[in-house]
C-alpha positions as CSV (number, residue, x, y, z in Angstrom):
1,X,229.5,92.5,215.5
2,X,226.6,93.2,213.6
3,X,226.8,93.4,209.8
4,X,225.1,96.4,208.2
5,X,222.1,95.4,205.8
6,X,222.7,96.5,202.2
7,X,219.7,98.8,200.7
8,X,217.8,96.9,198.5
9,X,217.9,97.7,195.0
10,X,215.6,99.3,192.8
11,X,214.7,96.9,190.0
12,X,214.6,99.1,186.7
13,X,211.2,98.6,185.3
14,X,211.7,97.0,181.8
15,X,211.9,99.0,178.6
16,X,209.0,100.5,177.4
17,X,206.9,99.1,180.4
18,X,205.7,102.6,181.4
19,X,204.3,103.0,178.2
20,X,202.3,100.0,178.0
21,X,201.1,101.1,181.7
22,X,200.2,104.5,179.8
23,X,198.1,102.1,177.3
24,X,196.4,99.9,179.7
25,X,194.5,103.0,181.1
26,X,193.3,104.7,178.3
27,X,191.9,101.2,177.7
28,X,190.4,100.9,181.0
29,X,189.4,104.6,180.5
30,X,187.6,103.5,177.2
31,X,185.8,100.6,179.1
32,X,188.3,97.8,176.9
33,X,190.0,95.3,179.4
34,X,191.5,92.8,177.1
35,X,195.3,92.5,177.6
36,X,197.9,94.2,175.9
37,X,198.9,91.5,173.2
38,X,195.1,91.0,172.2
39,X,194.1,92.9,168.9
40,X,191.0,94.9,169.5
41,X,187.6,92.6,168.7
42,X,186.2,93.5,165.0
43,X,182.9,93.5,166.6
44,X,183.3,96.6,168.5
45,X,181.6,99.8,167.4
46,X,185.3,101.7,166.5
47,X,185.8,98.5,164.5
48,X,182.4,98.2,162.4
49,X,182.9,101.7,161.5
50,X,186.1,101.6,160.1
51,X,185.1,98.8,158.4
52,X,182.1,100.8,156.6
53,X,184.4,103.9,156.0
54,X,186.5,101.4,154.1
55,X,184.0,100.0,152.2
56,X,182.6,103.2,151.3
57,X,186.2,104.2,150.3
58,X,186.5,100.9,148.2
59,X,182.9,101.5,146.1
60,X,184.0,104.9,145.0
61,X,187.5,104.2,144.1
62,X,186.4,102.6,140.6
63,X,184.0,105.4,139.5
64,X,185.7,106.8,136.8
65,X,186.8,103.7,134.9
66,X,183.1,102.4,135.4
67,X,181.6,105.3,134.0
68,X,184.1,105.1,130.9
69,X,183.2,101.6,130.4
70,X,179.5,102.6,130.8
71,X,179.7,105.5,128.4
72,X,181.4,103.2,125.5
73,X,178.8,100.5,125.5
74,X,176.0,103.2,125.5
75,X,177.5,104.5,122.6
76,X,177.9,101.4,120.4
77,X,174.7,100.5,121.1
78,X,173.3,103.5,119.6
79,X,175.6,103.4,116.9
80,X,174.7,99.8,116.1
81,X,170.9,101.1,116.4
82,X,171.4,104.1,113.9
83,X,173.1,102.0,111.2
84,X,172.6,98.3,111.2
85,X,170.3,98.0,108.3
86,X,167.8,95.9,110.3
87,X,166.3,98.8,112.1
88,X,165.2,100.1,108.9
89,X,161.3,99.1,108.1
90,X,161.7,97.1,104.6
91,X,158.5,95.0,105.0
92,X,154.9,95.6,105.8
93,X,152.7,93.2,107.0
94,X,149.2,93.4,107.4
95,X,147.0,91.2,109.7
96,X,142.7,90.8,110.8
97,X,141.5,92.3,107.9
98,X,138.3,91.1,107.2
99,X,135.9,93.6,106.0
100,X,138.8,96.7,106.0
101,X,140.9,97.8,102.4
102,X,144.2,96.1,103.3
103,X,145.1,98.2,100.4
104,X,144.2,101.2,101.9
105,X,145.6,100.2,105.6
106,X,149.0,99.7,103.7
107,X,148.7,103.0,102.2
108,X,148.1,105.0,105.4
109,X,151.3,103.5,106.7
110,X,153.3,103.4,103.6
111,X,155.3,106.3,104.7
112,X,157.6,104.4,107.0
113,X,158.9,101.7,104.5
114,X,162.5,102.3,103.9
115,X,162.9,104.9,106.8
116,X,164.3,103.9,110.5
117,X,161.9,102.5,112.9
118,X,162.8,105.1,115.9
119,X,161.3,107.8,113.7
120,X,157.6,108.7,114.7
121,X,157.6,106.3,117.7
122,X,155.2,106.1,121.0
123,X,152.2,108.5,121.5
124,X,151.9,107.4,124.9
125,X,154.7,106.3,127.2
126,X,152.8,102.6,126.9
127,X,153.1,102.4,122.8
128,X,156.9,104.3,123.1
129,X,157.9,101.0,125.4
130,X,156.4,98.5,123.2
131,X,157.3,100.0,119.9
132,X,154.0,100.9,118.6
133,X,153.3,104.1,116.4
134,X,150.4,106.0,118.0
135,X,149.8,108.7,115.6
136,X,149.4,105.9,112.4
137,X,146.9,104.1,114.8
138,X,145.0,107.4,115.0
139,X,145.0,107.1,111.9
140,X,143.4,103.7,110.4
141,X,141.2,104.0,113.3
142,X,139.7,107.8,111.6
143,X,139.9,106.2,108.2
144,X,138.3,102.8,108.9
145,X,135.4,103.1,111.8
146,X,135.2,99.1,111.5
147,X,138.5,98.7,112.9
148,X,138.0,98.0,117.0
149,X,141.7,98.5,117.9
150,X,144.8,98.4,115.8
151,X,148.4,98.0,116.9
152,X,151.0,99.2,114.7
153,X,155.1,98.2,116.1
154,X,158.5,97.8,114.5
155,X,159.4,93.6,114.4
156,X,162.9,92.6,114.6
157,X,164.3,92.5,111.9
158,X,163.4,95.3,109.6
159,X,159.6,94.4,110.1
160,X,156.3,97.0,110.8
161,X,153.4,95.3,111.6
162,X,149.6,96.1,111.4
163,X,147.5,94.3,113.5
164,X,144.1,95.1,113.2
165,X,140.6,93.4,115.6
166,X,137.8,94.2,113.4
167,X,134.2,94.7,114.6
168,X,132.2,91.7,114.2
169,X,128.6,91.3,112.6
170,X,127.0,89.4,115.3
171,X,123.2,90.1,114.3
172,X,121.2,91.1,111.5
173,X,118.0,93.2,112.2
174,X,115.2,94.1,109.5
175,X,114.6,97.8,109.8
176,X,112.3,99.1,107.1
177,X,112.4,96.7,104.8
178,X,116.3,96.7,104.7
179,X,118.6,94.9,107.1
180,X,121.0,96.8,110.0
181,X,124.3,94.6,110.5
182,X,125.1,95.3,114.4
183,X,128.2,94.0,116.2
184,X,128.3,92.9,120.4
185,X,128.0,96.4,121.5
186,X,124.7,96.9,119.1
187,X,126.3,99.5,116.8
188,X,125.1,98.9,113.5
189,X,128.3,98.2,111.2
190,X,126.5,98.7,108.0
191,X,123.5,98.7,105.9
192,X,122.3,96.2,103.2
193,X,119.5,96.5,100.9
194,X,119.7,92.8,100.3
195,X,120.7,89.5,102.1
196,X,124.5,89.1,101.3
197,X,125.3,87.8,104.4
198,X,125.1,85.0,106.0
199,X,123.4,85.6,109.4
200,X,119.8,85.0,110.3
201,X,117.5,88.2,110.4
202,X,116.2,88.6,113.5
203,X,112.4,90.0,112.9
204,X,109.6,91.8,114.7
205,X,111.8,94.1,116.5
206,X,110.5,97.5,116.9
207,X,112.7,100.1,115.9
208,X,112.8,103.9,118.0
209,X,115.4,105.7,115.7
210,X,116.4,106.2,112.3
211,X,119.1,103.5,112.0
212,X,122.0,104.2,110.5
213,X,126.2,102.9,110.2
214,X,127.9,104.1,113.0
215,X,124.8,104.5,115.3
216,X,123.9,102.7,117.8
217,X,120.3,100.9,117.0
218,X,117.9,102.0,119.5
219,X,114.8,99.4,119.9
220,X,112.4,99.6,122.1
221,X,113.9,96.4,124.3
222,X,117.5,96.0,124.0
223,X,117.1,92.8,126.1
224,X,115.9,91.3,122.9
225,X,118.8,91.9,121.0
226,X,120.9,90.6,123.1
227,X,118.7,87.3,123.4
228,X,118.6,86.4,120.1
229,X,122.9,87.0,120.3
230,X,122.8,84.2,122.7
231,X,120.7,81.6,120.6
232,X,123.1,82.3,117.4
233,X,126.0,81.7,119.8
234,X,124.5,78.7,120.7
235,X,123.7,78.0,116.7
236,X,127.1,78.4,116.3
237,X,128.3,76.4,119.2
238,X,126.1,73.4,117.2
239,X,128.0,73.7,114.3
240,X,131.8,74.2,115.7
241,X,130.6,70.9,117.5
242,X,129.7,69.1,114.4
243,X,131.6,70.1,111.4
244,X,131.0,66.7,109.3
245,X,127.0,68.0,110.3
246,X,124.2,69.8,109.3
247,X,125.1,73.3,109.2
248,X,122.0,75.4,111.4
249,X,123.3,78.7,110.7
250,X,122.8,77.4,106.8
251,X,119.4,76.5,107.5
252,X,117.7,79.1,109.7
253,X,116.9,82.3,107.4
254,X,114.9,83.9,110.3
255,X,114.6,84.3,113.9
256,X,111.5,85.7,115.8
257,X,111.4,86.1,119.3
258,X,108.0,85.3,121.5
259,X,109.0,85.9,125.4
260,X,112.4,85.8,127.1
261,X,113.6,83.0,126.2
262,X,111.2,81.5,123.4
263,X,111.9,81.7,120.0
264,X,110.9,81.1,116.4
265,X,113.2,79.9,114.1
266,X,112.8,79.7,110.4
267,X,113.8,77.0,108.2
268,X,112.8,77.6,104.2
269,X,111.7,75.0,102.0
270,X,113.0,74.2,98.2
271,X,109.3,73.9,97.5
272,X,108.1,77.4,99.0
273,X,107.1,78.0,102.7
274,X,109.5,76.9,106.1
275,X,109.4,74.9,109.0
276,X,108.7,77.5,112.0
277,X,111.2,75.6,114.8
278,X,109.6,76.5,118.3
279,X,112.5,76.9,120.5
280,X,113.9,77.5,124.1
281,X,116.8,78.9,124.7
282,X,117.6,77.3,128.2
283,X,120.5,74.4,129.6
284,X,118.7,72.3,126.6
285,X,119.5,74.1,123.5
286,X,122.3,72.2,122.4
287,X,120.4,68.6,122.7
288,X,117.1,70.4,121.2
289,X,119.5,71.6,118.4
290,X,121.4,68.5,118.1
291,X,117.5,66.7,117.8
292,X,116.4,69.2,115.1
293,X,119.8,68.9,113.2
294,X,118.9,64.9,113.2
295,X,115.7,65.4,112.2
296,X,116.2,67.6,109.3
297,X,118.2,64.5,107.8
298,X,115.5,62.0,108.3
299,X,112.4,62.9,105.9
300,X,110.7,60.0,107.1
301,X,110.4,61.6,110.7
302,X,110.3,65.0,109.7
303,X,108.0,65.5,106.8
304,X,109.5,68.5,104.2
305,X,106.6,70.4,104.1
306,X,105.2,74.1,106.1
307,X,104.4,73.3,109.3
308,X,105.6,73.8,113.2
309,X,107.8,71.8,114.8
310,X,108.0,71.9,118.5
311,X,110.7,71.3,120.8
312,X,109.9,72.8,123.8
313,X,108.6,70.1,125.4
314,X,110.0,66.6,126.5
315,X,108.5,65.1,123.2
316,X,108.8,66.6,119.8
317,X,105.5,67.4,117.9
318,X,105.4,68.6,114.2
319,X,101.8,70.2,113.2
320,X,102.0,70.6,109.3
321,X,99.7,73.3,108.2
322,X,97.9,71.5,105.8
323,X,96.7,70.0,109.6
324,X,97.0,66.9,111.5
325,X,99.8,66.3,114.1
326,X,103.3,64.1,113.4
């Protein structure tokens, strides 16, 4: 007798297994193929920009409390500005004056003691960040034409200081029987009827214009002014090198230029008349000026009488003019 096979069951798919199924394909759909109990990668593209949204979201959530913050140290530091005492100018100082009225400098700025230091700032956006006050700059500069450049700024604490870079007398020049006192860029600085200065004169220089302070002097060779600039540098250079020394720029009273490079220098006497130095100003200056400086200490090989002395050479001659070499 044959036994009739039972139908075989129909397993029940498990709970929530059709849903998963669902899943799985709108993954595959979406080219993901990582299993159901994987978390999706942070290094996919849906995951970097959620990510960015959220840190987007994060960076603007604190706005308003920042700006608060923001607002209330603004607003002691201008408070502390405005009335802390040391932002009020109580002292004037003065510096580089040399041939200017420091007087009169202090007077032209005297206006801002006791006031507070934001008044009557900048000029230019350069002198408003570094403190400076442009309009009394135009000022000392109008009222004193020796001044070069002048920097005027509020010191910490309570403070305004005037710094002033004078023009410098680097040459003096006979011109009519008077002397023109020029400075590096050959603008003559002033005029003086007598020697009360303490530079050589430079002489034989042949003058084109009327010279006058504030002009520039016009010669007929510029090139020679700025020659015999370079042979007082070098004068100078001498004596910087030897303080305990003899003192050049004491003893030469006159300079005379021959070529280029060849010079006269004078050198009075107690007794009347000068030793004429003959000179070249070349890589040897300072030994020929370190010779004549020796020299002019030893009387028994330099005899204190008018004559030339001659150091262009290798050997040093002096020709008294009485005649006869030495």
């Amino acid at each position: 007798m044959k036994m009739k096979r039972a139908a075989p069951k129909k397993r029940k798919s498990p709970q929530g297994a059709g849903r998963n199924r669902g899943n799985l394909d709108r993954r595959q759909a979406r080219g993901v193929d990582y299993p159901t109990a994987f978390q999706p990668s942070p290094f996919t593209e849906e995951s970097r920009k959620q990510r960015a949204r959220e840190h987007r979201r994060s960076r603007f959530a604190g706005w308003p409390s920042r700006l608060l913050v923001l607002v209330a140290v603004t607003l002691s530091l201008v408070t502390l500005v405005a009335f802390l005492p040391h932002f009020y100018i109580e002292k004037i100082l003065v510096t580089g004056t040399r041939m200017a009225d420091e007087a009169g400098i202090r007077s032209l700025v005297e206006p801002k003691a006791g006031g507070h230091f934001a008044g009557d700032l900048g000029g230019s956006f350069k002198q408003l960040l570094t403190l400076r006050y442009g309009s009394y700059e135009n000022r000392i500069k109008e009222a004193y034409p020796i001044v070069r450049s002048v920097s005027v700024h509020f010191r910490f604490p309570s403070q305004l200081v005037v710094a002033l870079d004078e023009k410098v007398e680097i040459l003096a020049v006979r011109v009519s029987g008077r002397f023109a006192l020029i400075d590096r860029d050959h603008e003559i600085l002033r005029i003086a009827d007598e020697i009360d200065f303490a530079l050589p004169v430079l002489e034989g220089v042949t003058i084109l214009d009327e010279a006058a302070a504030g002009k520039t002097l016009a010669v007929e060779d510029p090139s020679s002014l700025a020659a015999a600039a370079h042979l007082l540098a070098g004068l100078i250079s001498h004596d910087r090198a030897n303080p305990s020394g003899r003192q050049l720029m004491e003893e030469v009273a006159q300079i005379r230029q021959v070529s280029d490079a060849l010079f006269y220098l004078f050198i009075p006497l107690p007794q009347g008349g000068d030793i004429r130095v003959k000179l070249e100003d070349n890589s040897l200056v300072q030994d020929k000026l370190a010779l004549l400086a020796y020299l002019l200490d030893r009387e028994d090989l330099l005899p204190q009488e008018a004559g030339e002395l001659d150091l262009v050479g290798e050997t040093a001659y002096f020709r008294p003019d009485t005649g006869g070499d030495s």
